[in-house]
C-alpha positions as CSV (number, residue, x, y, z in Angstrom):
1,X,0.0,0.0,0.0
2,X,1.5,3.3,-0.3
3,X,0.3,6.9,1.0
4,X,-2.6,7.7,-1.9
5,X,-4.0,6.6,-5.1
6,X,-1.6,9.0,-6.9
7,X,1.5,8.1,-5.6
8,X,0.2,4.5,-6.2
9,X,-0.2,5.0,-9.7
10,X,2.9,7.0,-10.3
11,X,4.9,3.8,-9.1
12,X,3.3,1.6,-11.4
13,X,3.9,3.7,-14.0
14,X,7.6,4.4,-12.9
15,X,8.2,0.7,-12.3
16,X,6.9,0.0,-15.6
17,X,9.0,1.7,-17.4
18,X,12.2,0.4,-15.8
19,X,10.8,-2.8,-16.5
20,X,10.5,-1.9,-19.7
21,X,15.0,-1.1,-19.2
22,X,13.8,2.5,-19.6
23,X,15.6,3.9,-16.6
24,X,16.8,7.0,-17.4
25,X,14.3,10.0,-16.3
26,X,15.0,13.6,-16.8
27,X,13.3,15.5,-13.9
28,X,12.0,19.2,-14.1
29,X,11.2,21.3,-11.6
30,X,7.3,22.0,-11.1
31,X,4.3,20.9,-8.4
32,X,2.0,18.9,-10.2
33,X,4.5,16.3,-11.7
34,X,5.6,15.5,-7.6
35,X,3.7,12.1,-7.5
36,X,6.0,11.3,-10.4
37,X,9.2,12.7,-9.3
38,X,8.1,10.9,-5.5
39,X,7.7,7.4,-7.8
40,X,11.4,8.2,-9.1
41,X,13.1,9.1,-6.2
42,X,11.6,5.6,-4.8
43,X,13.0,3.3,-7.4
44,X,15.6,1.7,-6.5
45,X,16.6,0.9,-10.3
46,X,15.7,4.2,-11.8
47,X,18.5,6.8,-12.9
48,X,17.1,10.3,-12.3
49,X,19.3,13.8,-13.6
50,X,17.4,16.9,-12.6
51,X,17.8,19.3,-15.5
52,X,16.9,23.1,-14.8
53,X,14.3,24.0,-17.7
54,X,12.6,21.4,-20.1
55,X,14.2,22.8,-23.1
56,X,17.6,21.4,-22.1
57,X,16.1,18.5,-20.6
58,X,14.5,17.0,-23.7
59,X,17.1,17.7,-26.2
60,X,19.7,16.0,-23.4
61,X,17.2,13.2,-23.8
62,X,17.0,13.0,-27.1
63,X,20.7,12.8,-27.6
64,X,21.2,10.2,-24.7
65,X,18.5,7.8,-27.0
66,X,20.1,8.7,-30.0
67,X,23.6,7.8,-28.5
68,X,22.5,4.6,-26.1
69,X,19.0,3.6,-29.0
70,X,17.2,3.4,-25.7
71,X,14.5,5.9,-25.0
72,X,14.8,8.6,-21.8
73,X,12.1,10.0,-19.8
74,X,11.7,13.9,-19.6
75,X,9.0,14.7,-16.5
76,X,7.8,17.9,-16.3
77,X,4.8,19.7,-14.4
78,X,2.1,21.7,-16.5
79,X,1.2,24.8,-18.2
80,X,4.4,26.1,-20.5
81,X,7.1,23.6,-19.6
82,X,5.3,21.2,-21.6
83,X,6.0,23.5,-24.7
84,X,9.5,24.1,-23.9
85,X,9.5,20.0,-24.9
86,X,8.8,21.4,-28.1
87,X,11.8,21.8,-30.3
88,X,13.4,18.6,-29.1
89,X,10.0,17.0,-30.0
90,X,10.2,17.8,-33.4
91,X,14.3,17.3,-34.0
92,X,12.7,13.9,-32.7
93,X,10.1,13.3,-35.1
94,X,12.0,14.5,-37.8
95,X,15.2,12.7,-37.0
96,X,13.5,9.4,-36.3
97,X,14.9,9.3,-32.7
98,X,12.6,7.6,-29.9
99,X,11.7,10.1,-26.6
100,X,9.1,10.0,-24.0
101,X,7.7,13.3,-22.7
102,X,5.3,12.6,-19.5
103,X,3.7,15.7,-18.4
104,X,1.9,16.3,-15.2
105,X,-1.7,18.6,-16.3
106,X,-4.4,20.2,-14.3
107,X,-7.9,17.5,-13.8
108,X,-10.8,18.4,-16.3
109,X,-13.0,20.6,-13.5
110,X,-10.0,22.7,-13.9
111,X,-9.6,23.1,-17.7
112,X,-11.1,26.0,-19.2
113,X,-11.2,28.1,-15.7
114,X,-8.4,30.8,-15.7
115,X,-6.4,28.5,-13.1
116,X,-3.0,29.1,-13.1
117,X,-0.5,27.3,-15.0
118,X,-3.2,25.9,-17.3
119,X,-2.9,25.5,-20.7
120,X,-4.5,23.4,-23.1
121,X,-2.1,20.1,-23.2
122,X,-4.4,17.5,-25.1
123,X,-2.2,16.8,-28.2
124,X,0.1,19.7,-27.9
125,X,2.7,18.4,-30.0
126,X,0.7,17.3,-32.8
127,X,2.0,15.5,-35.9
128,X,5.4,15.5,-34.4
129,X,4.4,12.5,-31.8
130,X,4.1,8.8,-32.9
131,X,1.3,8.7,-29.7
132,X,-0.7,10.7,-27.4
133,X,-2.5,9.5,-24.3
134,X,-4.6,11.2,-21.6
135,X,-4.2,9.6,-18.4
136,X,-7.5,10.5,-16.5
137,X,-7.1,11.7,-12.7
138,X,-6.7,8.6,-10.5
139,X,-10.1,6.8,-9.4
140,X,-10.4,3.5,-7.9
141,X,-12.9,2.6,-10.5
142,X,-10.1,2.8,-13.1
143,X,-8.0,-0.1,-13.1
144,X,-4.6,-0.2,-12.4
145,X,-3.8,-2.0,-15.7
146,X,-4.5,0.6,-17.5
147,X,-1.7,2.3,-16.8
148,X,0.7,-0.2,-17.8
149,X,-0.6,-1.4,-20.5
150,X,-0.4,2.4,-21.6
151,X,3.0,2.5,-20.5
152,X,4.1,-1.0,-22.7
153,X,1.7,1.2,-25.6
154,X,3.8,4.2,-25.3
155,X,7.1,2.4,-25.3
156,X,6.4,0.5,-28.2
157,X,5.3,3.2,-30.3
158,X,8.0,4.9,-29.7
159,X,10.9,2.5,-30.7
160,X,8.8,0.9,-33.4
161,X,10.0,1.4,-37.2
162,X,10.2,4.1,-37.5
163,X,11.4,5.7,-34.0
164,X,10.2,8.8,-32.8
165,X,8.8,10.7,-29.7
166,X,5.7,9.9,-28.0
167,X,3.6,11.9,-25.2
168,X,1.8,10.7,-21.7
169,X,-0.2,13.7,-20.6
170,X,-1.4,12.7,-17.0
171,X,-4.3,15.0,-15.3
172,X,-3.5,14.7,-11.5
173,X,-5.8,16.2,-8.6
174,X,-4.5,16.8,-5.3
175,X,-2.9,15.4,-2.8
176,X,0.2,15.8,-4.8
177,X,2.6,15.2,-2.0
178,X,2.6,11.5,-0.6
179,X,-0.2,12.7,2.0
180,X,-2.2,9.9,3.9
181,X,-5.8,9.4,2.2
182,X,-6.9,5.8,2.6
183,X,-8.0,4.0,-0.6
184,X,-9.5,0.4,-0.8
185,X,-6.9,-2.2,0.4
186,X,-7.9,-4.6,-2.5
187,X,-7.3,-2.0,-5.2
188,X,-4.2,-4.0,-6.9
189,X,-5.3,-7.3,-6.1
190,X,-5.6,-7.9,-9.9
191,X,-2.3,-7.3,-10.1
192,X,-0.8,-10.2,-8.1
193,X,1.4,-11.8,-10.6
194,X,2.7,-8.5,-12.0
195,X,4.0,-7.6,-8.6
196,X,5.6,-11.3,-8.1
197,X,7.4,-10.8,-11.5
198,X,10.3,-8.8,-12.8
199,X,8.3,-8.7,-16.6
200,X,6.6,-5.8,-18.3
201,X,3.0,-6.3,-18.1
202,X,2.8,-6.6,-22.1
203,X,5.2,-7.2,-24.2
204,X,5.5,-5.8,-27.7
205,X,8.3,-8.0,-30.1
206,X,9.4,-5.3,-32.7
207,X,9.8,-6.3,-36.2
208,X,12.2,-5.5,-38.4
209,X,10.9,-4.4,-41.9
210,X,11.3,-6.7,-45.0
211,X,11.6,-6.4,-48.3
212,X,10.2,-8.3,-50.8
213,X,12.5,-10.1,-53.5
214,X,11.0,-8.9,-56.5
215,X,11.7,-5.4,-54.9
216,X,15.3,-7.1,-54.3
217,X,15.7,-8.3,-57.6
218,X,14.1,-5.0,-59.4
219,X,16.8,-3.0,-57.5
220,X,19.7,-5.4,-57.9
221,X,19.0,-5.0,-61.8
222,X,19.3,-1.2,-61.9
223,X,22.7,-1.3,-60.2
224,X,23.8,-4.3,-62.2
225,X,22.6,-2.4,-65.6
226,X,24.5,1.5,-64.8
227,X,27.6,2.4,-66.5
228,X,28.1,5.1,-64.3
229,X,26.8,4.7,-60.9
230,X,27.1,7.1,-57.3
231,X,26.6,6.2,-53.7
232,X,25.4,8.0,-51.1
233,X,25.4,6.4,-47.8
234,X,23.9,8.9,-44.9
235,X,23.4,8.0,-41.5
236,X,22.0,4.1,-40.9
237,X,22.8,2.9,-38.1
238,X,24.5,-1.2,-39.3
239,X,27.8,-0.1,-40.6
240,X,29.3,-3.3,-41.3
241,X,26.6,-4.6,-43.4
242,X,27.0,-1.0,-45.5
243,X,31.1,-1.8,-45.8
244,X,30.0,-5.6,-46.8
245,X,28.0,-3.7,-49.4
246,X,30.2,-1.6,-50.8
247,X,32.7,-4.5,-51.6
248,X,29.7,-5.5,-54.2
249,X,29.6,-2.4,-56.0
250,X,32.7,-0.5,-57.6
251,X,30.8,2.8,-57.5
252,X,32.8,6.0,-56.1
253,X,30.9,6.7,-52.6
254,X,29.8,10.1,-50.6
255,X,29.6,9.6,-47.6
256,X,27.8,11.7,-44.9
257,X,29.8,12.6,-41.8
258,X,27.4,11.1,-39.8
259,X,27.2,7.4,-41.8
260,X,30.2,6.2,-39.7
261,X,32.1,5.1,-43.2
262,X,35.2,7.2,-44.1
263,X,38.0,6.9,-46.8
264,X,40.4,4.6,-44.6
265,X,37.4,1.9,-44.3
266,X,36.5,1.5,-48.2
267,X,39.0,2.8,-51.4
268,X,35.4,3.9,-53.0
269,X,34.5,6.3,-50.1
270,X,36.3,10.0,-51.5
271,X,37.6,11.7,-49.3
272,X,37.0,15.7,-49.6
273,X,33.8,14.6,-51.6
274,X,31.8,17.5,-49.7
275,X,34.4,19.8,-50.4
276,X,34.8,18.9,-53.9
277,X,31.0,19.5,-54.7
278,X,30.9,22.7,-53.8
279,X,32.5,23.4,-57.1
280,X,32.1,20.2,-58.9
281,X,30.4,20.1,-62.5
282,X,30.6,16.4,-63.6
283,X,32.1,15.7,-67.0
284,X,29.6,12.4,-67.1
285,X,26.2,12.7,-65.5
286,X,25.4,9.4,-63.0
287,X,22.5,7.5,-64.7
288,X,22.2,6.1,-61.2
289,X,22.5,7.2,-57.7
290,X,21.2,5.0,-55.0
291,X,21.1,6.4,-51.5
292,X,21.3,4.7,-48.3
293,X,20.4,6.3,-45.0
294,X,18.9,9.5,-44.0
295,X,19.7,12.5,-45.9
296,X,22.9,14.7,-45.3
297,X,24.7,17.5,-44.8
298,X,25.8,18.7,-48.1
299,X,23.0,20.5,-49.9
300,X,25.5,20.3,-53.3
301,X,25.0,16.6,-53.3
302,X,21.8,16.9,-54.9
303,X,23.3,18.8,-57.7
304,X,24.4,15.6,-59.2
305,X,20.8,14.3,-58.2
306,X,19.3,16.5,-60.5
307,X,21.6,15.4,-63.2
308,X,21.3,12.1,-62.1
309,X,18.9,9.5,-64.9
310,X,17.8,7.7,-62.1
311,X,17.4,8.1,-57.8
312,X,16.4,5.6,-55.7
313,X,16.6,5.9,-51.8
314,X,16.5,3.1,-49.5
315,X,15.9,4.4,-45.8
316,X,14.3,3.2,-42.6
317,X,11.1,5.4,-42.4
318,X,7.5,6.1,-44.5
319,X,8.5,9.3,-44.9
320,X,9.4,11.1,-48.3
321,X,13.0,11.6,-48.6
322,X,13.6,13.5,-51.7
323,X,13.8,17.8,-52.0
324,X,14.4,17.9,-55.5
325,X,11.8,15.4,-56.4
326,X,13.9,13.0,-58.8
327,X,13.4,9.5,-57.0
328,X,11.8,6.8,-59.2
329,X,11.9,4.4,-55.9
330,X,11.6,5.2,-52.2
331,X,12.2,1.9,-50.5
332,X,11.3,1.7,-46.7
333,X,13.1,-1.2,-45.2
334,X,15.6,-2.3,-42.5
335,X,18.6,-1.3,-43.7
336,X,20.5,-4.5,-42.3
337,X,17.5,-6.6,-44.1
338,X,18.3,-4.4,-47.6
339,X,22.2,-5.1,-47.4
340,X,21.7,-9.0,-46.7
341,X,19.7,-9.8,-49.2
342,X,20.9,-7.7,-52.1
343,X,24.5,-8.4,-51.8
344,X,23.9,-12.0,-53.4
345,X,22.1,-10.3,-56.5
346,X,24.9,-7.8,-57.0
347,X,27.3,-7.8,-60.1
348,X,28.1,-4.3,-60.7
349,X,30.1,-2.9,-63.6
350,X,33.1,-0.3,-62.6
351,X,31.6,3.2,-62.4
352,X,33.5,4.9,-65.6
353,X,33.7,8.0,-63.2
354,X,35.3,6.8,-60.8
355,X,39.0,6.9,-61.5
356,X,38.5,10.2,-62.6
357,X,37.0,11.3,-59.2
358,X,39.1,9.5,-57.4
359,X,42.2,11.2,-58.6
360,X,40.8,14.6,-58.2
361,X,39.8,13.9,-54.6
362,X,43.3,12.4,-53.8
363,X,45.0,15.8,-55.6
364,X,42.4,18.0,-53.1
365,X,44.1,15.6,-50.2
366,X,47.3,16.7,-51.0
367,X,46.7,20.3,-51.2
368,X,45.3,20.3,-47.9
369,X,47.8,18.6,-46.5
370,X,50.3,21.2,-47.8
371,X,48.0,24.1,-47.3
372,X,47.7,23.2,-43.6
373,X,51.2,22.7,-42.9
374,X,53.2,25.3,-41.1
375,X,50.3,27.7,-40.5
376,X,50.2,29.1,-37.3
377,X,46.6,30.9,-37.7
378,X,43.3,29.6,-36.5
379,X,40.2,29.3,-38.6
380,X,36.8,27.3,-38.4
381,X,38.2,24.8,-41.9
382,X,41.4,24.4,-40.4
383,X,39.7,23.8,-36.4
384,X,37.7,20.8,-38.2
385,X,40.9,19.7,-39.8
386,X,42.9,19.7,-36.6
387,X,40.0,18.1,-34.5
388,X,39.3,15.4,-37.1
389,X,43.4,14.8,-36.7
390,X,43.6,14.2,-33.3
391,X,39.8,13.1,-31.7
392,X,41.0,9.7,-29.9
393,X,40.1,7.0,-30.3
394,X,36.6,5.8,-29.5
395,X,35.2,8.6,-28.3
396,X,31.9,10.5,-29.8
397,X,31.8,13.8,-31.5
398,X,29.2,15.8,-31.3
399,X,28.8,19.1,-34.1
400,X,26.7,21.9,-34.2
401,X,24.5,23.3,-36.7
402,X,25.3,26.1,-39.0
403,X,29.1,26.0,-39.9
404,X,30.6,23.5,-37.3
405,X,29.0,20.4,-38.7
406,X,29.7,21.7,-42.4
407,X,33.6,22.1,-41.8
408,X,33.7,19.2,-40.7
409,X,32.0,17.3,-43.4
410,X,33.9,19.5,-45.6
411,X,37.0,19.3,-43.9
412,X,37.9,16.7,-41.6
413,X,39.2,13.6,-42.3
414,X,38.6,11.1,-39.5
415,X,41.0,7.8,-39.5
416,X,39.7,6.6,-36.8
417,X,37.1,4.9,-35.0
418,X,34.8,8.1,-33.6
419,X,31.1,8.2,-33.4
420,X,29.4,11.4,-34.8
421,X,26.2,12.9,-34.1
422,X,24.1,16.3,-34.6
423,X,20.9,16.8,-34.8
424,X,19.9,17.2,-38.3
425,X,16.3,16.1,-38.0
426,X,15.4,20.4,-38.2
427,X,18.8,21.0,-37.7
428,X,18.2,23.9,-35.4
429,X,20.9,25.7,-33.1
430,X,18.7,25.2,-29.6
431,X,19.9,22.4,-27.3
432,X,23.4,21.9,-28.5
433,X,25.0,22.2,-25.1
434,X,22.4,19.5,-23.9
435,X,22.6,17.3,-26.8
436,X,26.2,16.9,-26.0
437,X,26.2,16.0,-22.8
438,X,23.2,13.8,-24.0
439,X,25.5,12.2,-26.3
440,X,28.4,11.8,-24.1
441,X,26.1,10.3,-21.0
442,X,24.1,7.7,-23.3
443,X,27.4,6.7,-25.0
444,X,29.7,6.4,-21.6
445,X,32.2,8.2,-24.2
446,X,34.1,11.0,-23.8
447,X,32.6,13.8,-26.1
448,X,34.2,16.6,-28.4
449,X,31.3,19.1,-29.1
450,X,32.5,21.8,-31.9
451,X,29.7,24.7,-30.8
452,X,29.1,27.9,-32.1
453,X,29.2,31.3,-30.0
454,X,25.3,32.2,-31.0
455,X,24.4,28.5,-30.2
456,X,26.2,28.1,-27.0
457,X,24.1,31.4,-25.5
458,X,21.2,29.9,-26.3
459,X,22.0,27.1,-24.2
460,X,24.6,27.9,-21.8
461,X,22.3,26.9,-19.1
462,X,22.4,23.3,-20.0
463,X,26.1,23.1,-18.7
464,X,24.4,22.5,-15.2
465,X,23.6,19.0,-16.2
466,X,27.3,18.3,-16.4
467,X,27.6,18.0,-12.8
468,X,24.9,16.0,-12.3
469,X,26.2,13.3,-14.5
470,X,29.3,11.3,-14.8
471,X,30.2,12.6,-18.4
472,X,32.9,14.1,-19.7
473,X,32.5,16.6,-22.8
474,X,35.1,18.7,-24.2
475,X,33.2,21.9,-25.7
476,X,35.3,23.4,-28.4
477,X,33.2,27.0,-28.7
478,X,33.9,28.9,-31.9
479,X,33.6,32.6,-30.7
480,X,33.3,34.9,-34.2
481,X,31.3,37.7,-32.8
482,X,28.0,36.4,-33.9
483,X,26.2,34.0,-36.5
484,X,29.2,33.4,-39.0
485,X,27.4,31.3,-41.3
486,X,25.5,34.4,-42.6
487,X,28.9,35.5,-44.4
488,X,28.5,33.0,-47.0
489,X,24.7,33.8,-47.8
490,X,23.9,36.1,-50.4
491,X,22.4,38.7,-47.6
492,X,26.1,39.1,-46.5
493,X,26.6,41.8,-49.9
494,X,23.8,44.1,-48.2
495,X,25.7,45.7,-45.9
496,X,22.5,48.2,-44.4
497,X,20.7,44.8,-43.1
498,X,23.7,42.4,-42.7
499,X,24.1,42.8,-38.9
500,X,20.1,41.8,-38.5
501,X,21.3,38.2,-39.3
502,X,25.3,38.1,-38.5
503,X,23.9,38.9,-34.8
504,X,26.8,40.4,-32.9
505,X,26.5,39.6,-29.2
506,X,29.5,41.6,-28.4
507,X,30.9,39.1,-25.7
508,X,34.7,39.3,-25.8
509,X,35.2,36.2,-23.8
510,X,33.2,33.8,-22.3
511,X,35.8,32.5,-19.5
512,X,32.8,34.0,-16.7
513,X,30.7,32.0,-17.8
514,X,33.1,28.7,-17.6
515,X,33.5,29.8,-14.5
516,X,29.9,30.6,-13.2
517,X,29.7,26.6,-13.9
518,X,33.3,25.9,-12.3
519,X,34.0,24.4,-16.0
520,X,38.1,24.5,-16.8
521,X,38.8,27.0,-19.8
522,X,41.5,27.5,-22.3
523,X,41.6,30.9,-24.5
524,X,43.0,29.7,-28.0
525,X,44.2,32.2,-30.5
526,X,46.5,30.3,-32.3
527,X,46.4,26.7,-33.8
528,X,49.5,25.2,-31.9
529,X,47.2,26.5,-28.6
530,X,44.5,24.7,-29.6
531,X,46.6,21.6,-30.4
532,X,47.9,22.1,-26.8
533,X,44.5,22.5,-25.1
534,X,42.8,19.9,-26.8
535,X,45.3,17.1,-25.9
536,X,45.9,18.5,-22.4
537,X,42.0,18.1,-22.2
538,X,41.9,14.8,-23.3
539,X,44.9,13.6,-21.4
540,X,42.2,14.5,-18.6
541,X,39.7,13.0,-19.6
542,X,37.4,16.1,-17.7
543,X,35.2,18.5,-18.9
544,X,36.2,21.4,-20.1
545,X,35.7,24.8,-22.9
546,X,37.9,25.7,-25.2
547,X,37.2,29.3,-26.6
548,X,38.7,29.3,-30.2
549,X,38.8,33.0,-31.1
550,X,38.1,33.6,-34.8
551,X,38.3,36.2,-37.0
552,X,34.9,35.9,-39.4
553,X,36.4,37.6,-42.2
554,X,39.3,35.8,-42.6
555,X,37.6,32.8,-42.0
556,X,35.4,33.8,-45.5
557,X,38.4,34.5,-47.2
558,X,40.2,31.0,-46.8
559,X,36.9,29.2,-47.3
560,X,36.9,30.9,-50.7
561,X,40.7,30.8,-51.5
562,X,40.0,26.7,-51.4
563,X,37.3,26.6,-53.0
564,X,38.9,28.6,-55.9
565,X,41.8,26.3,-55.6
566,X,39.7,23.0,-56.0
567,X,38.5,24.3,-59.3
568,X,42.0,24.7,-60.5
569,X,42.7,20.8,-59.5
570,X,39.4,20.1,-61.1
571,X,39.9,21.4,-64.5
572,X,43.6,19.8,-64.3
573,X,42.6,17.1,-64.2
574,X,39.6,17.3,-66.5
């Protein structure tokens, strides 16, 4: 028996969950959620982390399922915190990453009244949640089943193909402390062998999706058939069955910076491919492109798309993958289930395009290499080089929107074994300091996070979660004075308007801020200081910032300068 229907029901609910091995609950502050937060604090097996607002605490959620493919909790009380959910919810939906939001609400008599912190929660999120439930306000009439069956509903919806976030809304009336008010002793008699067990109440097996084999064979005849064929492999989650894959097919391969395959892994993957398309005009159009995975980073990939005779995408998800509208085949399908069965079907000619790519892309090698030799300035193309150089070692990398996760895509040149994240589902700037740590707690690796200055403000408050967790991320903050992405837009030539979007914030360091969180900071102006930081930090193993001053301009300037460079090697070798 425990003090009153509502703390009663919370522990169901809580202990279903971690039945469920859904452990991990991100607690915000509020009244109305306390039976909740009560049921936490009670379970023995359950791993809270109090976060200070909900913003921060869903997008740390989100990145701890994205990192660990296990679902967190984020509890919050009612009225606006629930919206603050918001932007994580939709990164979430749009990224295909499983969440749970459980909100505490106000009961129906107090809907509609004017009674503070009450807003209208029913479906708040709308399309961007697999589910919704409304749990009603606990009544012995209701039985207790209910709520875990909902529960094992929730779960499953959630980490069903495809993933994505899903939303408990509970209406709780008072006592919301664990108060004394006596409720009928027989109440969870129903539930005696649930209590005896360790199981959930139901459990949901979750398919993987197939794929037929005329679909098999119809796609294994296109590659077969091209004479000058492209990959693109984005993000997918099975890497080895991808690299078994690309043995089949002698196609030259672009490769995301998320997918986990890099040049060192397959002689097909370019490296510098990103780069290279910035300024690439094909000499042969692909008659085929088939791509793997979500979508990526570089917009000028779908250049060649549009060229392309043929697109087909094979992804996990019902969703339509395909902004310039050229597919002829949107396949959805395990990704693990594709690879295995095509691979048997699979004799692919040599891509005629491919020598001739692949010598371009190994002339751009070499004139980075030289070009970054013996310079002692700093710059966000050359940061990305020098982090992609030395990142240890199984560790995770987490990258900001805008220009950090560009660069590096651009840029870097992993050799390594590194897992790479960002949030590219609306690939939005809010949450990046919470993501990180996200990434870095649901992994258990220590995490690089290349942030800008504009996204780190509007996050900063997220670093309190770094002492309430045993994670360790390195936050490498780009300060350029504002939103240096804008310089490469075309609104950078208006010089009247410019400063609307560059966004000057006018902070000339942000060491008191490191310190307002007792965080260790380096100041880096040059790139042998950086060098020196970074491997200090890592030697460490600790938390820590690393403020990379930058000058924006020049930073433009040697962006362009390579880019006008690559054209050079490209018509060389044209």
């Amino acid at each position: 028996m425990r003090e009153n229907l509502n703390i009663l029901w919370a522990e169901l609910i809580i202990e279903e969950f971690v039945r469920n091995r859904i452990d991990h609950f991100c607690i915000c502050p509020g009244s109305r959620s306390s039976p909740i937060v009560v049921a936490v604090a009670r379970n023995k097996k359950a791993k809270p982390v109090i976060c200070y607002d909900e913003r921060g605490a869903s997008f740390y959620a989100l990145n701890y399922a994205r990192a660990k493919r296990r679902p967190a909790v984020v509890i919050t009380t009612s009225g606006t915190a629930v919206a603050n959910c918001f932007p994580a919810v939709i990164e979430a939906y749009m990224d295909c990453v499983p969440v749970i939001i459980f909100s505490a609400d106000r009961p129906p008599e107090l809907q509609d009244s004017k009674e503070n912190q009450t807003i209208y929660q029913e479906d708040i999120f709308g399309r961007y949640v697999k589910y919704f439930f409304n749990i009603p306000p606990a009544e012995e009439n209701i039985p207790p089943q209910m709520l875990l069956t909902t529960v094992d509903q929730a779960i499953y919806r959630s980490i069903s193909h495809p993933n994505g976030p899903v939303h408990i809304n509970w209406m709780i009336r008072e006592p919301l402390a664990p108060e004394k008010v006596p409720f009928n002793p027989s109440y969870t008699c129903s539930l005696s062998d649930w209590l005896v067990s360790e199981r959930p109440y139901t459990e949901y097996p979750v398919p993987e999706k197939d794929i037929s084999e005329d679909q098999i064979r119809k796609i294994a005849g296109l590659i077969n058939e091209a004479e000058n064929g492209l990959l693109i492999i984005g993000e997918t989650g099975c890497k080895g069955h991808i690299l078994e894959l690309l043995k089949k097919i002698p196609w030259p391969v672009f490769s995301d910076i998320r997918s986990g395959i890099y040049p060192y892994m397959s002689e097909n993957v370019l490296p510098y491919f990103s780069l290279l398309l910035r300024s690439f005009i094909p000499k042969k159009n692909p008659d085929l492109v088939i791509h793997i995975g979500k979508p990526v980073v570089s917009k000028h990939i779908y250049q060649l798309i549009r060229l392309a005779r043929r697109y087909v995408v094979i992804k996990e998800g019902p969703f339509r993958q395909d902004p310039v509208h050229r597919s002829m085949m949107q396949i959805d399908c395990s990704i693990k289930i594709f690879c295995e069965k095509i691979i048997p079907y699979i004799s692919a000619k040599r891509s005629k395009g491919l020598e001739e790519l692949r010598r371009i892309c190994e002339k751009i090698s070499v004139f980075l290499e030289d070009l970054m030799k013996g310079r002692e300035e700093i710059n966000e193309a050359i940061l990305a080089y020098d982090i992609s150089k030395n990142i240890p070692e199984k560790t995770a990398l987490f990258l900001s929107n805008s220009m950090p996760v560009r660069d590096m895509d651009m840029y870097g040149r992993i050799e390594k074994e590194v897992e790479i994240y960002a949030n590219r589902g609306a690939s939005g700037i809010d949450g990046i300091v919470s993501s990180s740590i996200g990434i870095a707690q649901g992994s258990k690796k220590l995490t690089t996070a290349i942030i800008g200055d504009l996204a780190f403000l509007h996050d900063m408050n997220s670093l309190s979660i770094l002492k309430r967790t045993d994670s360790a991320v390195i936050f490498v903050l780009i300060n350029n004075g504002g939103g240096g992405i804008f310089s490469f837009l075309p609104i950078s030539k208006f010089n009247k308007v410019f400063e609307y979007f560059f966004t000057p914030h006018h902070i000339c360091s942000f060491e008191p801020i490191a310190s307002l969180f007792e965080i260790p900071y380096f100041p880096v102006k040059k790139r042998e200081d950086l060098l020196k930081a970074y491997r200090e930090c890592v030697r460490k193993r600790k938390s820590a910032i690393i403020e990379v001053f930058v000058d924006r301009e020049e930073n433009f300037r040697f962006h362009k300068k390579v880019e006008d460079e690559i054209k050079k090697i490209q018509e060389s070798v044209l």
